[in-house]
C-alpha positions in Angstrom: 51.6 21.1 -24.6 49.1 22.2 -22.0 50.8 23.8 -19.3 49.4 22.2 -15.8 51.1 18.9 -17.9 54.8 20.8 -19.0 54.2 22.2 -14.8 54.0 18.2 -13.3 56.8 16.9 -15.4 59.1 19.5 -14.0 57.7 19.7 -10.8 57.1 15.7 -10.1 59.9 14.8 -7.2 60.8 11.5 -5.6 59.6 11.7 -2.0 60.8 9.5 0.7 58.8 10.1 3.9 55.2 10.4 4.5 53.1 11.4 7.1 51.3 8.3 8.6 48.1 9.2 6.5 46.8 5.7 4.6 46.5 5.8 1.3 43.4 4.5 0.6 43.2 1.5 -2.5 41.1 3.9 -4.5 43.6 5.8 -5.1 46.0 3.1 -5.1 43.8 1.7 -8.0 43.9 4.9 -9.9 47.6 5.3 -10.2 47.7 1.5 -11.8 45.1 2.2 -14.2 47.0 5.6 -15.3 49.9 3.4 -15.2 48.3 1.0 -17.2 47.6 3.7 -20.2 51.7 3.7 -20.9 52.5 2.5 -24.6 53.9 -0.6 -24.5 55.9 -3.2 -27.2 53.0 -4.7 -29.3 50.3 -3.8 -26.9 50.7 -6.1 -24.6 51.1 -4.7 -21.5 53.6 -6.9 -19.4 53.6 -4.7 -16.6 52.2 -6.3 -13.7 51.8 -5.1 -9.9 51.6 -6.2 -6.5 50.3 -3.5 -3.8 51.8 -4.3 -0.5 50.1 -1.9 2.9 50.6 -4.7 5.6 53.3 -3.6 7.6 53.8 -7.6 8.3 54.5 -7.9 4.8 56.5 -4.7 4.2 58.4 -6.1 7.3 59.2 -9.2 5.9 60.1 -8.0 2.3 62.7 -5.2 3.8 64.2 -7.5 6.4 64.8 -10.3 3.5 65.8 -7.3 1.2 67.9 -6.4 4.1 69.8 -9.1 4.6 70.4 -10.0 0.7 71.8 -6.8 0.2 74.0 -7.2 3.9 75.4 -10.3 2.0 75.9 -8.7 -1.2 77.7 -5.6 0.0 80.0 -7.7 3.0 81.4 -10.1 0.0 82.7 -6.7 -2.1 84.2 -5.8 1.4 82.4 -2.9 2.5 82.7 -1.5 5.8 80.2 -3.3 7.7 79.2 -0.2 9.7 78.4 1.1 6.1 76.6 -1.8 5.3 74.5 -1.8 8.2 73.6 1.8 8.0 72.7 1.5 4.0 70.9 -1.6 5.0 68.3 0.1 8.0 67.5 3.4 5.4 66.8 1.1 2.7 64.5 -0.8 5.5 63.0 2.4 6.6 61.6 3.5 3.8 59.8 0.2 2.6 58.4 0.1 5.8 57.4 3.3 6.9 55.6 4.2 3.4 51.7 3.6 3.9 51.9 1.6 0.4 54.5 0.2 -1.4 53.7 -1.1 -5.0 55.9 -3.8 -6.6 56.1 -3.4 -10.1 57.1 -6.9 -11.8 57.1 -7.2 -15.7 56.5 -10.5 -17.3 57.5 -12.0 -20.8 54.3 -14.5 -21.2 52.5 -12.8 -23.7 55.7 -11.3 -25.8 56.5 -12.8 -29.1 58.8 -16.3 -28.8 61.9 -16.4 -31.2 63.8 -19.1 -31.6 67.5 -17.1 -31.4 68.7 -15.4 -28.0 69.5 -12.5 -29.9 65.5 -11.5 -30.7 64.7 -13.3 -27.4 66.7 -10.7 -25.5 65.2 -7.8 -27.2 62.0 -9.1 -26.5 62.6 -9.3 -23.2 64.1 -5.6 -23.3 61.1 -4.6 -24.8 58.9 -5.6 -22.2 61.4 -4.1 -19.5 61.4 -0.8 -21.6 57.7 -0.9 -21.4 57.3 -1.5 -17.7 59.4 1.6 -17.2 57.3 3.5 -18.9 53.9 2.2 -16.9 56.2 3.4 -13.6 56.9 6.8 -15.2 53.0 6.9 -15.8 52.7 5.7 -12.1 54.6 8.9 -10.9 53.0 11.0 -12.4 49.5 10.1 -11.5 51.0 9.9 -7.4 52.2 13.8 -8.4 49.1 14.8 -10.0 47.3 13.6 -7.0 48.6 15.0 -4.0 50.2 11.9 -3.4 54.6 11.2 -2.9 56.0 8.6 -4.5 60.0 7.2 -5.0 61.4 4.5 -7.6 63.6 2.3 -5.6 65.1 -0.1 -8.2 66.9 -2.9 -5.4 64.4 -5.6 -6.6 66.7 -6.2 -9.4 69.1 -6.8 -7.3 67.3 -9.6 -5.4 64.3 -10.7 -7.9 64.6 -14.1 -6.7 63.9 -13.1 -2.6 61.2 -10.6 -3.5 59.6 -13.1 -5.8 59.9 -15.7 -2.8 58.9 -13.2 -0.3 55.7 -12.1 -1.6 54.9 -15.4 -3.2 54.8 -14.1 -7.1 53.3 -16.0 -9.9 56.0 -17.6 -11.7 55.8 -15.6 -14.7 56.4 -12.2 -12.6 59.8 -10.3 -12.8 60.3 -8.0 -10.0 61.2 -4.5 -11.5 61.1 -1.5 -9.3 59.4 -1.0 -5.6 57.3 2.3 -5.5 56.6 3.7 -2.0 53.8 5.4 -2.0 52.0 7.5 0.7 50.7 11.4 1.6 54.4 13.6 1.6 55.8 14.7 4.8 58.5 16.6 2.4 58.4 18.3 -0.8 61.5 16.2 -1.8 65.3 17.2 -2.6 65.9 20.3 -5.0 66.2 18.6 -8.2 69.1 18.9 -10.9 68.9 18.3 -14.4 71.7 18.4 -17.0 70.6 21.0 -19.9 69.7 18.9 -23.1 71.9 20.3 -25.5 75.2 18.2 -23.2 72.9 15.1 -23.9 72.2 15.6 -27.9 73.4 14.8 -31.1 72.3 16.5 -33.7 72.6 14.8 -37.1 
């Protein structure tokens, strides 16, 4: 394996703030074409992705985000002062990211089975794929300078953000990916050793 490729898987961090540098949608458009070059079930690429850089929009998602999750947390009885101060980091980092990528996965052009149990797996399969587009995304943001962070609270709320943003019908919100120039280098990261995580057979 060449080694600039073994040096950006270890060295590939989630970043959270960025400097108030645009990101301009040529680069935007090359991370979602690398993204798009992820295997997928069948070859049908369900991934799908909306690119959000108006901070009216980023507003509106992280208040409605916001106030879902407010809702969410008060009903398991979490302190409220908690609550509020989970609620304003999660709404500072949608909106102070230049560009903040949506990544949806849909089930439209997956096989149809007439059983849940293959249905689900379908539908697992597409999920599985889309994860691996955003892994592809990362990478691409690392290789180019750029900061990137996988926030997964869409799933969470996939009904507001679908609302919110005004989705095609077909689109299943997956993931949000901030995006922008770093201002950080990111937390030190830790990884377990792969010999606690294998079974050898």
């Amino acid at each position: 394996m060449a080694a600039d490729m073994l040096r950006a898987l270890r060295e590939r961090r989630s970043v959270r703030r960025y400097t108030a540098e645009p990101v301009a949608r040529e680069q935007l458009l090359q991370l979602l074409e690398i993204a798009g070059w992820a295997p997928s079930a069948h070859n049908r690429q369900p991934w799908r992705f909306a690119v959000l850089q108006s901070q009216d929009v980023k507003q509106k998602l992280a208040a409605a985000m916001g106030d879902r999750l407010r809702v969410d947390r008060l009903a398991d009885g979490d302190d409220p002062a908690l609550v509020t101060q989970d609620t304003e980091r999660s709404r500072a980092r949608i909106v102070e990211a230049p560009a903040v990528i949506v990544v949806c996965m849909t089930v439209a052009e997956m096989d149809a089975y007439a059983d849940d149990r293959r249905t689900a797996a379908e539908g697992m399969m597409a999920v599985q794929s889309t994860a691996m587009a955003v892994q592809n995304l990362l990478l691409a943001a690392h290789a180019g300078g750029l900061g990137a962070c996988w926030m997964c609270a869409p799933m969470f709320c996939q009904d507001t953000v679908a609302a919110v943003l005004q989705l095609p019908a077909s689109w299943q919100p997956q993931a949000l990916i901030t995006v922008g120039h770093p201002a950080s280098n990111g937390k030190p990261a830790l990884r377990r050793a792969a010999a606690e995580m294998v079974h050898w057979l």
